[in-house]
N, C-alpha and C positions, 0 to 999 in steps of 0.2 A: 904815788897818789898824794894828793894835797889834801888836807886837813883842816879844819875849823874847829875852835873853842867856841863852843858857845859862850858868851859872857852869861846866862842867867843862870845854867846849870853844871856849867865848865865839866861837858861832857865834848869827847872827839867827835865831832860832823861831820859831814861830806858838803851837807848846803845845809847855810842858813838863809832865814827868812826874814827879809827886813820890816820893820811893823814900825809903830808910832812911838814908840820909847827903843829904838834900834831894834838889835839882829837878836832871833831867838832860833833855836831848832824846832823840828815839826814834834818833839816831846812838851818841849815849854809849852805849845802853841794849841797842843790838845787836838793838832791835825789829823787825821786818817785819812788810806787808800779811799780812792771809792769803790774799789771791789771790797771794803771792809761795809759800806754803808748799802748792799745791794741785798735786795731779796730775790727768791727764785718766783716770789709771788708776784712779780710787778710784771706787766708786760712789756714794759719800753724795756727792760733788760733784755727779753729776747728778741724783741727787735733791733736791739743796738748788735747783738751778735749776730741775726741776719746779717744785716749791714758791713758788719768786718768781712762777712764768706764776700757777699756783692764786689766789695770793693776793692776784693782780688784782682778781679775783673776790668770791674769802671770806677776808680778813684773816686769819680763825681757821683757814684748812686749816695742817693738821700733816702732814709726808710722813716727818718722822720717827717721828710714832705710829702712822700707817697702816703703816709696814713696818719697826716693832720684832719683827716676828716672823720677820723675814727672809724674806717673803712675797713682797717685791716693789711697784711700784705699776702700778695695771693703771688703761687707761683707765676704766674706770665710778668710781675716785677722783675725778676732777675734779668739781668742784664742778657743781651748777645753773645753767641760764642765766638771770642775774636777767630780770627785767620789764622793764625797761627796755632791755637791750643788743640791740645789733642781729646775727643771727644770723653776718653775716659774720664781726664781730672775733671771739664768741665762737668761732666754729668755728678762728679764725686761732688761738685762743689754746688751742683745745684739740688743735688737730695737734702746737703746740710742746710742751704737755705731753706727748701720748706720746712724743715724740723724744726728750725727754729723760726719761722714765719708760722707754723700750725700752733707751737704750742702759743709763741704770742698772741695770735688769733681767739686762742680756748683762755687763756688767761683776761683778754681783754673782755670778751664776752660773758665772763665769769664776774669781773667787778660791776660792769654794767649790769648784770641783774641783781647785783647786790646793793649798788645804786639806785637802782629803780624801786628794791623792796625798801631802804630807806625812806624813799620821796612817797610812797603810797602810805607809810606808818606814819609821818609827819602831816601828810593828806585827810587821816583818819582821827589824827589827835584837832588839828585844826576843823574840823566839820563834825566833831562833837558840841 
């Protein structure tokens, strides 16, 4: 394996990151995973791991353009069972889709009435 020094912290790297004053490592730079930056409460997380099972399947399924309207993802999104799969894994693959399509569904639903009780208390302070 090949090696980098960082020049700011002259620690061993694997990749550096080049920025405005040169190369730092993702320590200098205060970077993190974004599996470090995710909650179990947000619903586009479970919709992005929808999306990983889907695009077992169909490369091209988008779970973010199916529910830009905040519609939701409902099982009949999953893709087609190709020709070739066998109907076990596809079914295996499409229980985990809904699991993770229902919970994104009850989490979206869940900030939307928590959205809505904000905008009716800001309602309530304004029409005082």
């Amino acid at each position: 394996r090949y090696w980098f020094n960082c020049p700011h912290c002259c620690s061993r790297k694997r990749v550096l990151y080049i920025t405005g004053d040169g190369f730092r490592c993702r320590d200098c730079l205060n970077l993190v995973y974004r599996s470090q930056q995710i909650t179990k409460n947000e619903f586009w997380e479970w919709y992005f791991k929808a999306q990983k099972v889907a695009n077992r399947i169909d490369p091209g399924f988008d779970a973010i353009e199916l529910s830009a309207g905040f519609n939701g993802l409902w099982p009949s999104d999953f893709p087609q069972k190709p020709k070739y799969m066998k109907y076990a894994k596809y079914d295996k693959w499409r229980q985990e889709f809904i699991k993770y399509a229902s919970i994104g569904n009850s989490k979206l639903e869940q900030s939307t009435q928590q959205l809505l009780k904000r905008i009716e208390g800001i309602e309530r302070l304004l029409n005082k």
